[in-house]
C-alpha positions in Angstrom: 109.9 81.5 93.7 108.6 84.4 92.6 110.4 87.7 91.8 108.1 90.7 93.7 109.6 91.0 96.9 108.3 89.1 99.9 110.7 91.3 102.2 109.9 94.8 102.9 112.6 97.0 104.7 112.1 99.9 106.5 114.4 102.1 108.4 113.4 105.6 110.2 116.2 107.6 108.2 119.4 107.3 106.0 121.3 107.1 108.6 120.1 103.4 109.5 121.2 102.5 106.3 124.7 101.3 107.0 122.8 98.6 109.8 120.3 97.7 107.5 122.3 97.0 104.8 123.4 94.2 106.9 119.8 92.2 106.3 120.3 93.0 102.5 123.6 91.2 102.7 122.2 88.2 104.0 118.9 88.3 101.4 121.1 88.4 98.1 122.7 85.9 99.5 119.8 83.6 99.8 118.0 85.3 96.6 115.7 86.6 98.4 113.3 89.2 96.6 112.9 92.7 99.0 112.3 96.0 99.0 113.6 99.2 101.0 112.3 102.2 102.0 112.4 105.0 104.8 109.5 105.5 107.1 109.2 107.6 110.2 106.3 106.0 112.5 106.9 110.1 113.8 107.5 112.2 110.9 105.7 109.5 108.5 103.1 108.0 110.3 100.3 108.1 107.2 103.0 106.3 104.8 104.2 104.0 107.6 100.4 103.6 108.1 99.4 102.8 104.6 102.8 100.7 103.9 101.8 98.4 106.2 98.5 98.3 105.5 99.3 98.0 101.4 102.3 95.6 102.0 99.9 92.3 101.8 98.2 93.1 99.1 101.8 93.6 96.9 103.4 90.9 98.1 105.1 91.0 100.7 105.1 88.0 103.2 107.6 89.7 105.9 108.4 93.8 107.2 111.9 94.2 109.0 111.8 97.6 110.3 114.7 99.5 111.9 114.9 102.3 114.2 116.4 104.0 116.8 116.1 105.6 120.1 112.3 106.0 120.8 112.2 103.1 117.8 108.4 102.8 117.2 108.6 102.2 113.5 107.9 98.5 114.2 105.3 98.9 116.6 103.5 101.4 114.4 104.1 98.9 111.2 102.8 96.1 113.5 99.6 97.9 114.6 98.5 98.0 110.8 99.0 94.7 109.6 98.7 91.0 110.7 102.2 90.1 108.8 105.3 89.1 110.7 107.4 92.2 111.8 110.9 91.9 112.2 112.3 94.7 114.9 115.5 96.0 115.2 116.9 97.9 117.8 119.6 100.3 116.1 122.2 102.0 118.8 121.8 106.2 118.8 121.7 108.2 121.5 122.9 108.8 124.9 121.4 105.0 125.8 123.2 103.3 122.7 120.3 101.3 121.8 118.9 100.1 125.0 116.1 102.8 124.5 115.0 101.1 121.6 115.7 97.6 122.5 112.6 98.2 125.1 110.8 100.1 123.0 110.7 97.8 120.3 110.4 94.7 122.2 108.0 95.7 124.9 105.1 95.6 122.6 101.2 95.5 123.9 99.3 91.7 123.8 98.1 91.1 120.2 100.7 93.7 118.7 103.7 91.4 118.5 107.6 92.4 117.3 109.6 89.7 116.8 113.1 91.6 118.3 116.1 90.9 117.3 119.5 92.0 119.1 120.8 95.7 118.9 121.9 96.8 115.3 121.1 92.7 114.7 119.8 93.5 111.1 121.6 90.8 109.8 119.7 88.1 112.1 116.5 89.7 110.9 117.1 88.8 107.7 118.3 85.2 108.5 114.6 85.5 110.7 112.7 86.9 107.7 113.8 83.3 105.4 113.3 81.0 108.2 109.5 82.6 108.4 109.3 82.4 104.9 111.1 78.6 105.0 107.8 77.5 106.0 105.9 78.5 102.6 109.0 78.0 100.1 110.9 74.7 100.2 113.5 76.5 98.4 114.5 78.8 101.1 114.4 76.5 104.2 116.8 74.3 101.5 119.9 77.3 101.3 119.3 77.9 105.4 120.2 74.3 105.9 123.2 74.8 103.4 124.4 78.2 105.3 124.1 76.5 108.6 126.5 73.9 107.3 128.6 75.9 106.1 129.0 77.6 109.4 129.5 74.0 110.9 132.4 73.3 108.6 133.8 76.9 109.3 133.3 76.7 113.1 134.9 72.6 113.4 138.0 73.9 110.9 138.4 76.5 113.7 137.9 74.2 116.1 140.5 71.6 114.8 143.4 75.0 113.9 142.9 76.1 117.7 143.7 72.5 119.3 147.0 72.5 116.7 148.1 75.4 118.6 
């Protein structure tokens, strides 16, 4: 596999960091090259343009963006490039994240977002390999190994709870 990242991450301030460090987790864990960066489709909208538009050309295969409230930062990435987008909803504001749950999933025909789950950065990730799964053997080998190891976790639970 190759080391330039084939995640990018972006997230509309540093205060979606602590969420978003959630998909970082889980793409160490697999060894999975990214890159992070904030970009506000508001206050940024020529670098969120021009990062999405760029992000092909260096490499990389997947965008999960993060935002809250109005949360276009995915649409806007989406409207600028033909790679998958990752969308997640972060909770803020006086609608805890249901304001941009719809906003990033209610995207026009053509534009897509694949949407994950309020503040569900850490399925994004797990979303980002399986995309990527398809291309690199490699990755779709260690999502087969994390699932089992979830398995194994889940039917030890199973087996302590029926002890009881």
């Amino acid at each position: 596999m190759k080391k330039n990242p084939l995640v990018g991450i972006l997230m509309g301030s540093e205060s979606d960091l602590p969420v978003m460090e959630e998909a970082v987790k889980v793409l160490k864990e697999m060894g999975i090259p990214y890159v992070m960066d904030i970009s506000s489709a508001h206050r940024l909208p020529e670098k969120t343009a021009e990062y999405a538009k760029s992000a092909r050309k260096r490499g990389i295969e997947v965008i999960i963006a993060g935002a809250g409230m109005a949360a276009h930062l995915a649409g806007a990435v989406a409207a600028h490039t033909t790679l998958p987008v990752i969308g997640v909803p972060l909770k803020s504001g006086a609608l805890s994240g249901i304001d941009a749950l719809y906003s990033t999933v209610q995207m026009p025909a053509g534009i897509p977002v694949a949407t994950v789950g309020i503040d569900g950065a850490k399925n994004s990730a797990y979303l980002a390999c399986e995309i990527l799964s398809i291309k690199y053997p490699d990755i779709a080998k260690r999502l087969e190994s994390v699932r089992n190891k979830m398995k194994k976790s889940l039917e030890e639970m199973s087996r302590s709870i029926k002890k009881r």
